[in-house]
VOPAGU-2260 file (C-alpha; in pm, 1 decimal, decimal comma):
REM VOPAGU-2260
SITE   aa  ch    i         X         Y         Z
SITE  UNK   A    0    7087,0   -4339,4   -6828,0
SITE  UNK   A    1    7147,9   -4244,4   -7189,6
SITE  UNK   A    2    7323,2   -3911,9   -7284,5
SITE  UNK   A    3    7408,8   -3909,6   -6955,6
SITE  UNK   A    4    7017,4   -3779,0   -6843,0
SITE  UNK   A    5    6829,5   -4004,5   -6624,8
SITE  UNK   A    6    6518,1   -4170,7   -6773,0
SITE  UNK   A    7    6191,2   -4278,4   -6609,2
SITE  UNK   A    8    5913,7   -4516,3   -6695,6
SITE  UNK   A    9    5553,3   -4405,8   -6565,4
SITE  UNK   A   10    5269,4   -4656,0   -6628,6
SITE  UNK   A   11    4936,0   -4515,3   -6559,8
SITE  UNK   A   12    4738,6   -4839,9   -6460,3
SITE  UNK   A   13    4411,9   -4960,1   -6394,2
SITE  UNK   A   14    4302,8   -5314,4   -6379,6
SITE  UNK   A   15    4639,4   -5422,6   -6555,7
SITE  UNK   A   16    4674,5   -5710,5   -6381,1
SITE  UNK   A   17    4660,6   -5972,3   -6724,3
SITE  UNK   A   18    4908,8   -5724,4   -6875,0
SITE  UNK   A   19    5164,7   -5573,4   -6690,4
SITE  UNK   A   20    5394,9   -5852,8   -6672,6
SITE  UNK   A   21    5429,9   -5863,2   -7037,4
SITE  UNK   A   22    5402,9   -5457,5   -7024,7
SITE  UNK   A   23    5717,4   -5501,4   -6792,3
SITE  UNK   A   24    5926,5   -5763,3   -6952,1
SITE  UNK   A   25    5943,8   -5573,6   -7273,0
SITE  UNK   A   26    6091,9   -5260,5   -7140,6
SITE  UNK   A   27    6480,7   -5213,8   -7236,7
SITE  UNK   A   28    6581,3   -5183,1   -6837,3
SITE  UNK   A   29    6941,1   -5151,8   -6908,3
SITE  UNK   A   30    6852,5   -4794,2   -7037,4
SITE  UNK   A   31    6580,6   -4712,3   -6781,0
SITE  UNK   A   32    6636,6   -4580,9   -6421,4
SITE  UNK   A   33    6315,1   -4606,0   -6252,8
SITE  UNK   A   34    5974,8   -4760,4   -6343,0
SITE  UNK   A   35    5677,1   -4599,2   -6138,9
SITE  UNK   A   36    5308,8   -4735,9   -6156,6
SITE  UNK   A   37    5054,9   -4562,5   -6028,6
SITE  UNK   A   38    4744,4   -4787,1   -5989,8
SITE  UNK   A   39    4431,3   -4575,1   -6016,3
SITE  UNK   A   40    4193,8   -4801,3   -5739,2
SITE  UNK   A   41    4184,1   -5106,3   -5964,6
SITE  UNK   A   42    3954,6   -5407,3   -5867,3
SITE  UNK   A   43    4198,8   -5670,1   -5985,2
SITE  UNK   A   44    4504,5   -5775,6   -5860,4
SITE  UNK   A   45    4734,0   -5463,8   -6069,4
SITE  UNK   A   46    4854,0   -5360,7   -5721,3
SITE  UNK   A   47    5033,5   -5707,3   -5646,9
SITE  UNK   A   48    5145,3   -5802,1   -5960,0
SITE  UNK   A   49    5349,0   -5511,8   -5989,8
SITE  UNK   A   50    5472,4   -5520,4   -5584,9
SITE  UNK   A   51    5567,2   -5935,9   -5691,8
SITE  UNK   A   52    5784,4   -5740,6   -6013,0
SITE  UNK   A   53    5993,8   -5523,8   -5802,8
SITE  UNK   A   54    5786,5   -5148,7   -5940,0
SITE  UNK   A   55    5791,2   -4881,3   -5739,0
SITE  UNK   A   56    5398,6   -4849,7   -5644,4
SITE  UNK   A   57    5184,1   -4573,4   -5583,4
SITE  UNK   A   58    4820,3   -4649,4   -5527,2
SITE  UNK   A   59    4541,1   -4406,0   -5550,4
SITE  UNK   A   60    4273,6   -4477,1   -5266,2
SITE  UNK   A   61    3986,5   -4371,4   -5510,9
SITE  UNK   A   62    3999,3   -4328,3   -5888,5
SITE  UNK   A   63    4096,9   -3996,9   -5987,3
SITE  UNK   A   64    4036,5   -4091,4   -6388,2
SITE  UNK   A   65    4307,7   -4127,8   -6660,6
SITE  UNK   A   66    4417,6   -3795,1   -6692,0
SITE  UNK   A   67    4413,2   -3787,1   -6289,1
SITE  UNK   A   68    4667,8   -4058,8   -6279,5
SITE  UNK   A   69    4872,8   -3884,7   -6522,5
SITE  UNK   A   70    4912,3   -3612,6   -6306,2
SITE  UNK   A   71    5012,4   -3814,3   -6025,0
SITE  UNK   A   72    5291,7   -4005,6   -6285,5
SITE  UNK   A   73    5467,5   -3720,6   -6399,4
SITE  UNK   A   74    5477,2   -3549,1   -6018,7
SITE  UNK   A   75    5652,8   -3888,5   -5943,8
SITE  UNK   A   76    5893,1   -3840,4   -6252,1
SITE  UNK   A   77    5955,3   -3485,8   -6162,0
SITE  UNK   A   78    6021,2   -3579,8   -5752,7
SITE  UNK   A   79    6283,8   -3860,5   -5915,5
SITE  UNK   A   80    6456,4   -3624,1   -6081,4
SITE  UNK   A   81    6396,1   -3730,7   -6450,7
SITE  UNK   A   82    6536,2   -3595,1   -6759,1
SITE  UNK   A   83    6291,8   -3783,4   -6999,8
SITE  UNK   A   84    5966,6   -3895,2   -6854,9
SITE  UNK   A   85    5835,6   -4212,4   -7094,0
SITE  UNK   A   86    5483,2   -4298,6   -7095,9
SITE  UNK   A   87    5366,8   -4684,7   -7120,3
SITE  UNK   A   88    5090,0   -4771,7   -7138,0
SITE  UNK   A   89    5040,0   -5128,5   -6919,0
SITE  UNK   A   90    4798,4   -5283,5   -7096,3
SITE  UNK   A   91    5026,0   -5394,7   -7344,3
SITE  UNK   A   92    4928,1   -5223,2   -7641,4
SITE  UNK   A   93    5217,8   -5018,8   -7761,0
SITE  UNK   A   94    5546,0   -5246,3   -7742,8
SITE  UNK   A   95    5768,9   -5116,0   -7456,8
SITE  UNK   A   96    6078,2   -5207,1   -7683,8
SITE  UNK   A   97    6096,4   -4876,2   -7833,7
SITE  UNK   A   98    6160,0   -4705,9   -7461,5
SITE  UNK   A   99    6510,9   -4668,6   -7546,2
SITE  UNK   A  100    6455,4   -4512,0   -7896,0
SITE  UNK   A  101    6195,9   -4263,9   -7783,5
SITE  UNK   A  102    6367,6   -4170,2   -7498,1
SITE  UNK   A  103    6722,6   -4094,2   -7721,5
SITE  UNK   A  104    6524,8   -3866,3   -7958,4
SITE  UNK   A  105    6439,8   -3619,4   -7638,8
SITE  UNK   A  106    6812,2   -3717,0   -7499,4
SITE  UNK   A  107    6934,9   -3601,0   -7827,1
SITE  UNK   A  108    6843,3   -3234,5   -7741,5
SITE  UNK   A  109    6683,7   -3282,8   -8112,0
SITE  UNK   A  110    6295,0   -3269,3   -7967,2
SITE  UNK   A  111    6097,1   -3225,0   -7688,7
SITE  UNK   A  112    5861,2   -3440,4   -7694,6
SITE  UNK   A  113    5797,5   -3777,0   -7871,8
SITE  UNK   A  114    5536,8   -3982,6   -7984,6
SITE  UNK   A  115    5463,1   -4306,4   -8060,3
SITE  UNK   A  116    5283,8   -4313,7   -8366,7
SITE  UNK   A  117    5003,7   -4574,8   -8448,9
SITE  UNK   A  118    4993,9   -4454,6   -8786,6
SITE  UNK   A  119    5346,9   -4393,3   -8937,5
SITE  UNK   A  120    5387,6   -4718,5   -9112,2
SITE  UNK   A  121    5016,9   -4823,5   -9102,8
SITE  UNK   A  122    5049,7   -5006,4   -8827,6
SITE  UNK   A  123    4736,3   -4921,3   -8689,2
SITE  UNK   A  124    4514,8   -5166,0   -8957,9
SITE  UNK   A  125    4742,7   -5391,3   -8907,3
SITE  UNK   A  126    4772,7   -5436,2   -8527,7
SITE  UNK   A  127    4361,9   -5463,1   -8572,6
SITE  UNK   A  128    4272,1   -5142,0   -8454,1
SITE  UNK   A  129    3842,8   -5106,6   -8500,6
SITE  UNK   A  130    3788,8   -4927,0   -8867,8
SITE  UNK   A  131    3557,3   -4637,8   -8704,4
SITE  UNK   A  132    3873,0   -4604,5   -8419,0
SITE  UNK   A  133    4094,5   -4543,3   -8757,3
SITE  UNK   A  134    3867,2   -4365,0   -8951,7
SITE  UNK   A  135    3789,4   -4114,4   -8606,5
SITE  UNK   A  136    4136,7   -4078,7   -8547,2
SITE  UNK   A  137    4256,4   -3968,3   -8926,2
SITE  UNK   A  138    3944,6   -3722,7   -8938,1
SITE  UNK   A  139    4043,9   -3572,1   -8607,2
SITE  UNK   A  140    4408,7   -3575,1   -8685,6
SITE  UNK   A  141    4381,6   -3352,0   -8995,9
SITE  UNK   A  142    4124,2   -3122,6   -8849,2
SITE  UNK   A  143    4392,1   -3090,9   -8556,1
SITE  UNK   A  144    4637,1   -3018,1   -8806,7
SITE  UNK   A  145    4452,9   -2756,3   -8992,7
SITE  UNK   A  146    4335,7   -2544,8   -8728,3
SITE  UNK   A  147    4660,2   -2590,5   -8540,5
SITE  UNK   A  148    4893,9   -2511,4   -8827,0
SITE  UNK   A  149    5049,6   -2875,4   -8742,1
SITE  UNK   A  150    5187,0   -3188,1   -8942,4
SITE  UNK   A  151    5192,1   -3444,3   -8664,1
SITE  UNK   A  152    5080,9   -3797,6   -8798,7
SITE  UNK   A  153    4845,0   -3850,7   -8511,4
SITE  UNK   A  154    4730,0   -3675,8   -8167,8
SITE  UNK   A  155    4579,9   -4033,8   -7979,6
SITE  UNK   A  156    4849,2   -4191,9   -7896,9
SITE  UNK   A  157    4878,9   -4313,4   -7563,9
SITE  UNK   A  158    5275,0   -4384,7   -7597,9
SITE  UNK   A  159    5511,9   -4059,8   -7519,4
SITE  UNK   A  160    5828,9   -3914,1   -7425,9
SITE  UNK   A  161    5872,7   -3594,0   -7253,3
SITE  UNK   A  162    6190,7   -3339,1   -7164,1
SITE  UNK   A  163    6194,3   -3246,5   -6806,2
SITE  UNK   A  164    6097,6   -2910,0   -6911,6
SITE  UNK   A  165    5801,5   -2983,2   -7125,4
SITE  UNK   A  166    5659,1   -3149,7   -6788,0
SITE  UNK   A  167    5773,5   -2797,1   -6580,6
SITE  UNK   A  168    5625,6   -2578,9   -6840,3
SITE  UNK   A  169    5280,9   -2701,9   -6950,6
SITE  UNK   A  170    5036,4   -2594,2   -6707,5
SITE  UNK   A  171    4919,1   -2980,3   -6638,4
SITE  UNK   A  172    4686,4   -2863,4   -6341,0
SITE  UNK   A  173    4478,3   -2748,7   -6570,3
SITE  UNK   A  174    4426,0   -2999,6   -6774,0
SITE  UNK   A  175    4094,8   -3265,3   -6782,2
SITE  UNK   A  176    4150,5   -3571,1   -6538,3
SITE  UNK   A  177    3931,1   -3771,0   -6825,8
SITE  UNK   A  178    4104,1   -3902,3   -7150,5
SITE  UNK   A  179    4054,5   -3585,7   -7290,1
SITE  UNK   A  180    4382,7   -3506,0   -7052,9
SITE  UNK   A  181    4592,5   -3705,9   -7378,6
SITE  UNK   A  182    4498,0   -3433,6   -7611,6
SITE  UNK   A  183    4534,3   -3148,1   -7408,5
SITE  UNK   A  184    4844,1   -3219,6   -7341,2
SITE  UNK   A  185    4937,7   -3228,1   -7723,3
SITE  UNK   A  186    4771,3   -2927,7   -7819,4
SITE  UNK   A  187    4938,5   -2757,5   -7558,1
SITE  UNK   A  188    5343,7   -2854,2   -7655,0
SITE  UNK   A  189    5194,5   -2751,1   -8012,0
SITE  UNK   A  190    5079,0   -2437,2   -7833,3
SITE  UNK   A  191    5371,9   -2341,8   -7653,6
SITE  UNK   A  192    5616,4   -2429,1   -7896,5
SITE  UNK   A  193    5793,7   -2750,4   -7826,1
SITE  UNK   A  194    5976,8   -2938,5   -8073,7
SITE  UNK   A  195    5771,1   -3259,4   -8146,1
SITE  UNK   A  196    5874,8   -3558,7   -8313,3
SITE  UNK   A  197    5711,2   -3892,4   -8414,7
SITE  UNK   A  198    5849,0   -4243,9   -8435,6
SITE  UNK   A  199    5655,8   -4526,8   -8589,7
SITE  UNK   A  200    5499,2   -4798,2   -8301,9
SITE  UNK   A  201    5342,8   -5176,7   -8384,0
SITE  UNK   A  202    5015,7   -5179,6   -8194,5
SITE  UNK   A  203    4809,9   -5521,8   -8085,3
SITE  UNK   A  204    4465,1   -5446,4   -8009,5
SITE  UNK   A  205    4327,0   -5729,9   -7835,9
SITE  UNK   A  206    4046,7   -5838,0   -7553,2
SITE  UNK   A  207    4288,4   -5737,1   -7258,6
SITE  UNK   A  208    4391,3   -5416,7   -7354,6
SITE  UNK   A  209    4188,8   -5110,2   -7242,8
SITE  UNK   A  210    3984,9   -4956,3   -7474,5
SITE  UNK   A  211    3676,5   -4697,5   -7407,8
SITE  UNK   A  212    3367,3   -4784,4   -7574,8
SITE  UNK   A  213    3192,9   -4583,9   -7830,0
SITE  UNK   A  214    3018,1   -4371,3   -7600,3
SITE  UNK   A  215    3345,3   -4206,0   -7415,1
SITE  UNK   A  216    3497,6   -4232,0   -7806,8
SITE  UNK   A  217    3240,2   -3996,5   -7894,2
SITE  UNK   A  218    3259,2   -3761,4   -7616,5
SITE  UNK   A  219    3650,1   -3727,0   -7647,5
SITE  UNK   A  220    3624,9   -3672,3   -8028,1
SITE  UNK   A  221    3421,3   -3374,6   -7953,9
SITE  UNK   A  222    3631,5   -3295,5   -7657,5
SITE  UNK   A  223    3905,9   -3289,4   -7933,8
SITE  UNK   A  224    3709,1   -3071,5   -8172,8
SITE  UNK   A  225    3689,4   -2824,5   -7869,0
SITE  UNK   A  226    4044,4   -2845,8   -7722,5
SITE  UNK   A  227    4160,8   -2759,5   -8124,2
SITE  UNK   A  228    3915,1   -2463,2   -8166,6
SITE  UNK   A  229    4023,9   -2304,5   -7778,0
SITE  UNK   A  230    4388,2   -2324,0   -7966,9
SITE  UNK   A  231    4262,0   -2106,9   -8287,6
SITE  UNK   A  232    4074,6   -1898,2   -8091,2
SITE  UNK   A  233    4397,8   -1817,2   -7834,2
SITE  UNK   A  234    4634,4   -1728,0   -8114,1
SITE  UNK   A  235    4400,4   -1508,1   -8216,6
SITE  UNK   A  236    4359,3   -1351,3   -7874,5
SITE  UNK   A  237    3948,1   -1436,6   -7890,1
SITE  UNK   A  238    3979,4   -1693,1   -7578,5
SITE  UNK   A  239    4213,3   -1785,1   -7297,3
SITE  UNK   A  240    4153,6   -2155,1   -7154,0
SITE  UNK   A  241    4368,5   -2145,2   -6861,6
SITE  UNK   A  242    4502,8   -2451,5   -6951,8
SITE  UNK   A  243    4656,3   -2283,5   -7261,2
SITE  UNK   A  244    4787,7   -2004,1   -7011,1
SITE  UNK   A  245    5138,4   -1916,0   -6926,3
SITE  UNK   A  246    5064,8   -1882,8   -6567,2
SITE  UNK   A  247    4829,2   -2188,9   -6555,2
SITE  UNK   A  248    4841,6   -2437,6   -6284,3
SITE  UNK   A  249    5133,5   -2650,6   -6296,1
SITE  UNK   A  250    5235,4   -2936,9   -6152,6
SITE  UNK   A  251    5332,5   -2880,4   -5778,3
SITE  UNK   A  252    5651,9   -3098,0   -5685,4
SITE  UNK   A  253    5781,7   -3172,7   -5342,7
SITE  UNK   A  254    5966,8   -3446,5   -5166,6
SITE  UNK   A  255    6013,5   -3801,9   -5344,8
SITE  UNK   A  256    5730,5   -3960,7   -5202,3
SITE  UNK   A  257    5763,5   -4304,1   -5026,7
SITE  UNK   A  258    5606,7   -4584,9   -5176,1
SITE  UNK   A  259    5207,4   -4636,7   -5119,3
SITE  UNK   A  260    5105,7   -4842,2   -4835,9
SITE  UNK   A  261    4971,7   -5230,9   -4911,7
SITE  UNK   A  262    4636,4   -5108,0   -4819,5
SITE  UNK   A  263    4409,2   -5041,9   -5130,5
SITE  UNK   A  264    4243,6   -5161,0   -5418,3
SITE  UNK   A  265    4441,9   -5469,1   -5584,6
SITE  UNK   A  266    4666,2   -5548,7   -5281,1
Protein backbone atom coordinates (compact mmCIF):
# COMPACT_ATOMS: atom_id res chain seq x y z
CA UNK A 1 0.00 0.00 0.00
CA UNK A 2 1.11 3.62 0.00
CA UNK A 3 -0.94 6.36 1.81
CA UNK A 4 -2.47 3.70 3.27
CA UNK A 5 -4.80 2.97 -0.24
CA UNK A 6 -4.30 -0.27 -1.86
CA UNK A 7 -2.67 -0.25 -5.32
CA UNK A 8 -3.13 -2.58 -8.30
CA UNK A 9 -1.14 -3.42 -11.38
CA UNK A 10 -3.34 -4.36 -14.57
CA UNK A 11 -1.38 -5.47 -17.68
CA UNK A 12 -3.48 -5.71 -20.70
CA UNK A 13 -1.56 -8.47 -22.71
CA UNK A 14 -1.42 -10.04 -25.89
CA UNK A 15 1.33 -12.14 -27.23
CA UNK A 16 3.70 -10.82 -24.35
CA UNK A 17 5.33 -13.76 -23.92
CA UNK A 18 9.24 -12.24 -24.92
CA UNK A 19 8.31 -9.38 -22.57
CA UNK A 20 6.54 -9.86 -19.59
CA UNK A 21 9.21 -11.19 -17.54
CA UNK A 22 11.19 -8.12 -17.89
CA UNK A 23 7.63 -6.15 -17.79
CA UNK A 24 7.37 -7.97 -14.31
CA UNK A 25 10.75 -7.74 -12.79
CA UNK A 26 10.77 -4.02 -13.06
CA UNK A 27 7.70 -3.33 -11.10
CA UNK A 28 8.45 -1.82 -7.44
CA UNK A 29 6.35 -4.92 -5.68
CA UNK A 30 7.05 -3.73 -2.26
CA UNK A 31 4.51 -0.88 -3.07
CA UNK A 32 2.07 -2.94 -5.18
CA UNK A 33 -0.75 -5.22 -3.85
CA UNK A 34 -1.92 -7.16 -6.70
CA UNK A 35 -0.73 -7.60 -10.33
CA UNK A 36 -3.63 -8.83 -12.72
CA UNK A 37 -3.00 -9.83 -16.47
CA UNK A 38 -5.54 -10.30 -18.57
CA UNK A 39 -4.35 -12.17 -21.73
CA UNK A 40 -6.55 -11.20 -24.66
CA UNK A 41 -6.42 -15.00 -26.66
CA UNK A 42 -2.72 -14.70 -27.43
CA UNK A 43 -1.04 -17.36 -29.75
CA UNK A 44 2.20 -17.45 -27.80
CA UNK A 45 2.98 -18.70 -24.66
CA UNK A 46 1.77 -15.04 -22.55
CA UNK A 47 -0.64 -17.30 -20.63
CA UNK A 48 2.23 -19.53 -19.03
CA UNK A 49 4.79 -17.24 -18.60
CA UNK A 50 2.82 -15.24 -16.42
CA UNK A 51 1.07 -18.56 -14.46
CA UNK A 52 5.30 -19.71 -14.08
CA UNK A 53 5.61 -15.72 -12.40
CA UNK A 54 3.07 -16.12 -9.77
CA UNK A 55 0.23 -13.25 -11.74
CA UNK A 56 -3.04 -13.55 -11.09
CA UNK A 57 -4.45 -14.64 -14.73
CA UNK A 58 -7.46 -13.97 -16.48
CA UNK A 59 -7.71 -15.27 -20.00
CA UNK A 60 -10.13 -14.13 -22.57
CA UNK A 61 -11.40 -17.21 -24.72
CA UNK A 62 -11.56 -14.93 -27.90
CA UNK A 63 -10.01 -11.50 -28.44
CA UNK A 64 -12.17 -8.82 -27.40
CA UNK A 65 -9.46 -6.00 -28.82
CA UNK A 66 -7.33 -3.57 -26.71
CA UNK A 67 -9.81 -1.44 -25.41
CA UNK A 68 -11.90 -4.81 -24.69
CA UNK A 69 -9.22 -6.01 -22.41
CA UNK A 70 -9.13 -2.81 -20.71
CA UNK A 71 -12.46 -3.17 -19.69
CA UNK A 72 -11.98 -6.48 -18.35
CA UNK A 73 -8.58 -4.95 -16.27
CA UNK A 74 -10.14 -2.29 -14.52
CA UNK A 75 -13.48 -4.60 -13.57
CA UNK A 76 -10.68 -6.80 -12.00
CA UNK A 77 -9.14 -3.66 -10.18
CA UNK A 78 -12.49 -2.50 -9.11
CA UNK A 79 -13.63 -6.37 -7.77
CA UNK A 80 -9.99 -6.15 -5.75
CA UNK A 81 -10.88 -3.32 -4.17
CA UNK A 82 -8.22 -0.82 -5.54
CA UNK A 83 -7.59 2.66 -4.63
CA UNK A 84 -5.20 3.42 -7.64
CA UNK A 85 -5.53 1.23 -10.64
CA UNK A 86 -1.86 1.44 -12.64
CA UNK A 87 -1.71 0.60 -16.16
CA UNK A 88 1.49 -1.35 -17.67
CA UNK A 89 1.85 -1.98 -20.49
CA UNK A 90 3.70 -5.75 -20.87
CA UNK A 91 5.49 -5.34 -23.69
CA UNK A 92 8.06 -3.56 -22.03
CA UNK A 93 7.93 -0.27 -23.40
CA UNK A 94 7.28 2.15 -20.61
CA UNK A 95 9.68 1.19 -17.56
CA UNK A 96 7.51 -0.28 -14.73
CA UNK A 97 9.95 1.52 -12.21
CA UNK A 98 7.92 4.54 -12.03
CA UNK A 99 4.72 2.35 -10.57
CA UNK A 100 5.42 3.68 -7.26
CA UNK A 101 5.75 7.38 -8.33
CA UNK A 102 2.64 7.42 -10.45
CA UNK A 103 0.70 5.70 -8.16
CA UNK A 104 1.78 8.40 -5.04
CA UNK A 105 0.69 11.36 -7.23
CA UNK A 106 -3.15 9.85 -7.25
CA UNK A 107 -2.39 8.60 -3.43
CA UNK A 108 -1.52 12.12 -2.74
CA UNK A 109 -5.22 13.20 -3.17
CA UNK A 110 -3.22 15.89 -5.47
CA UNK A 111 -4.72 14.28 -8.99
CA UNK A 112 -6.82 11.93 -10.37
CA UNK A 113 -5.36 10.58 -12.87
CA UNK A 114 -1.73 10.24 -14.11
CA UNK A 115 0.14 9.82 -17.04
CA UNK A 116 3.15 8.68 -18.18
CA UNK A 117 4.44 11.02 -20.51
CA UNK A 118 6.60 10.03 -23.63
CA UNK A 119 7.25 13.49 -24.26
CA UNK A 120 8.08 15.50 -21.03
CA UNK A 121 11.78 15.33 -21.24
CA UNK A 122 12.00 14.27 -24.93
CA UNK A 123 12.23 11.03 -24.25
CA UNK A 124 10.29 9.94 -26.99
CA UNK A 125 13.34 10.67 -29.86
CA UNK A 126 15.38 9.33 -27.73
CA UNK A 127 13.91 5.93 -26.76
CA UNK A 128 13.67 5.68 -30.89
CA UNK A 129 10.20 6.25 -31.27
CA UNK A 130 9.41 6.33 -35.53
CA UNK A 131 9.63 10.30 -36.60
CA UNK A 132 5.97 10.16 -38.31
CA UNK A 133 4.79 8.29 -34.66
CA UNK A 134 6.34 11.73 -33.08
CA UNK A 135 5.41 14.04 -35.52
CA UNK A 136 1.42 12.34 -35.42
CA UNK A 137 1.41 12.43 -31.88
CA UNK A 138 2.57 16.35 -31.33
CA UNK A 139 0.02 17.36 -34.19
CA UNK A 140 -2.75 15.47 -32.47
CA UNK A 141 -1.71 16.54 -29.06
CA UNK A 142 -2.10 20.30 -29.71
CA UNK A 143 -5.21 19.95 -31.77
CA UNK A 144 -6.50 17.96 -28.57
CA UNK A 145 -5.45 20.74 -26.58
CA UNK A 146 -7.05 23.46 -28.51
CA UNK A 147 -10.37 22.19 -28.98
CA UNK A 148 -10.37 20.75 -25.49
CA UNK A 149 -9.21 23.86 -23.68
CA UNK A 150 -6.29 21.42 -22.30
CA UNK A 151 -2.40 21.65 -21.60
CA UNK A 152 -1.61 17.96 -21.24
CA UNK A 153 1.88 17.13 -22.88
CA UNK A 154 0.49 14.15 -24.69
CA UNK A 155 -2.91 12.02 -25.02
CA UNK A 156 -1.06 8.39 -26.44
CA UNK A 157 0.32 7.18 -23.78
CA UNK A 158 -0.27 3.76 -22.97
CA UNK A 159 1.18 4.14 -19.22
CA UNK A 160 -1.57 5.45 -16.48
CA UNK A 161 -2.74 5.80 -13.08
CA UNK A 162 -6.25 6.06 -12.05
CA UNK A 163 -8.32 7.01 -8.56
CA UNK A 164 -10.90 4.47 -7.78
CA UNK A 165 -13.39 7.00 -8.64
CA UNK A 166 -12.20 8.08 -12.00
CA UNK A 167 -12.71 4.19 -12.90
CA UNK A 168 -16.55 4.42 -11.09
CA UNK A 169 -17.35 7.58 -12.85
CA UNK A 170 -16.34 7.46 -16.53
CA UNK A 171 -18.88 5.68 -18.37
CA UNK A 172 -16.15 2.95 -19.72
CA UNK A 173 -19.02 0.77 -21.34
CA UNK A 174 -19.20 3.06 -23.71
CA UNK A 175 -16.14 3.41 -24.81
CA UNK A 176 -14.40 1.71 -28.29
CA UNK A 177 -12.93 -1.88 -27.55
CA UNK A 178 -10.17 -0.75 -30.40
CA UNK A 179 -7.13 1.51 -29.43
CA UNK A 180 -9.21 4.28 -29.91
CA UNK A 181 -10.52 3.08 -26.19
CA UNK A 182 -6.83 5.03 -24.91
CA UNK A 183 -8.14 8.31 -26.05
CA UNK A 184 -11.52 8.13 -25.07
CA UNK A 185 -10.73 7.55 -21.97
CA UNK A 186 -8.58 10.84 -21.78
CA UNK A 187 -10.93 13.03 -23.34
CA UNK A 188 -13.40 11.90 -21.07
CA UNK A 189 -11.41 12.69 -17.36
CA UNK A 190 -10.75 16.07 -19.41
CA UNK A 191 -14.51 16.07 -19.94
CA UNK A 192 -15.72 15.39 -16.66
CA UNK A 193 -13.35 17.27 -14.79
CA UNK A 194 -10.68 15.21 -13.19
CA UNK A 195 -7.53 16.53 -12.03
CA UNK A 196 -4.79 15.23 -14.44
CA UNK A 197 -1.24 15.20 -13.99
CA UNK A 198 1.83 14.13 -16.07
CA UNK A 199 5.15 12.63 -15.05
CA UNK A 200 7.99 12.23 -17.47
CA UNK A 201 8.59 8.20 -18.69
CA UNK A 202 11.95 6.73 -20.69
CA UNK A 203 10.48 4.73 -23.54
CA UNK A 204 12.49 1.79 -25.64
CA UNK A 205 10.88 1.13 -28.81
CA UNK A 206 12.19 -1.97 -30.07
CA UNK A 207 11.22 -5.26 -32.37
CA UNK A 208 9.29 -6.94 -29.37
CA UNK A 209 7.23 -4.33 -28.27
CA UNK A 210 3.72 -3.92 -29.79
CA UNK A 211 3.23 -1.39 -32.09
CA UNK A 212 0.18 -0.97 -34.77
CA UNK A 213 1.23 -0.37 -38.18
CA UNK A 214 0.51 2.62 -40.19
CA UNK A 215 -2.74 1.59 -41.30
CA UNK A 216 -4.51 1.27 -37.61
CA UNK A 217 -2.07 4.62 -36.87
CA UNK A 218 -4.07 6.29 -39.36
CA UNK A 219 -7.43 5.19 -38.45
CA UNK A 220 -6.90 6.09 -34.66
CA UNK A 221 -5.50 9.56 -35.57
CA UNK A 222 -8.75 10.25 -37.18
CA UNK A 223 -10.55 8.40 -34.50
CA UNK A 224 -8.75 11.09 -32.32
CA UNK A 225 -9.74 14.02 -34.52
CA UNK A 226 -13.39 12.72 -33.93
CA UNK A 227 -13.34 11.78 -30.20
CA UNK A 228 -11.87 15.76 -29.74
CA UNK A 229 -14.58 17.38 -31.98
CA UNK A 230 -17.69 15.05 -30.05
CA UNK A 231 -15.97 16.97 -26.85
CA UNK A 232 -16.42 20.67 -28.51
CA UNK A 233 -19.49 19.88 -29.80
CA UNK A 234 -20.92 18.51 -26.09
CA UNK A 235 -19.87 21.62 -24.22
CA UNK A 236 -21.62 23.36 -26.52
CA UNK A 237 -24.74 21.23 -26.15
CA UNK A 238 -24.63 20.44 -30.27
CA UNK A 239 -23.96 16.50 -29.60
CA UNK A 240 -24.19 13.92 -26.86
CA UNK A 241 -21.87 10.71 -27.48
CA UNK A 242 -23.05 8.54 -24.82
CA UNK A 243 -19.77 7.87 -23.93
CA UNK A 244 -19.39 11.54 -22.87
CA UNK A 245 -22.79 11.04 -20.88
CA UNK A 246 -23.37 11.19 -17.22
CA UNK A 247 -25.58 8.24 -17.24
CA UNK A 248 -23.44 6.27 -19.78
CA UNK A 249 -22.66 2.69 -19.36
CA UNK A 250 -20.30 2.03 -16.70
CA UNK A 251 -18.42 -0.56 -15.67
CA UNK A 252 -20.61 -3.32 -13.97
CA UNK A 253 -18.68 -4.86 -10.86
CA UNK A 254 -19.55 -7.99 -9.01
CA UNK A 255 -17.79 -10.69 -7.09
CA UNK A 256 -13.80 -10.99 -7.27
CA UNK A 257 -13.65 -13.35 -9.91
CA UNK A 258 -11.55 -16.59 -9.54
CA UNK A 259 -8.69 -16.98 -11.59
CA UNK A 260 -9.21 -18.19 -15.44
CA UNK A 261 -9.05 -21.78 -16.07
CA UNK A 262 -5.60 -23.33 -17.85
CA UNK A 263 -7.67 -23.86 -20.86
CA UNK A 264 -7.06 -21.15 -23.61
CA UNK A 265 -4.89 -19.53 -25.87
CA UNK A 266 -1.10 -19.50 -24.50
CA UNK A 267 -1.57 -22.22 -21.80
Amino acid sequence: MIDGKKIVVILPAYNAEQTLEATYRDLPLPAVDEVVLVDDASTDATVKVARRLGIRTLVHQKNLGYGGNQKTCYREALRLGADVTVMVHPDYQYTPRLVGAMASMVTSGEYDVVLGSRILGGTARSGGMPLYKYVANRFLTAFQNLVMHAKLSEYHTGFRAFSRKVLETLPLEENSNDFLFDNQMVAQAVAFGFRIGEISCPTRYFPEASSINFVRSTRYGVGVLKTSVEVLLKRAGLASPRYLCEDGARLSVGPVLSEAPAAGAGS
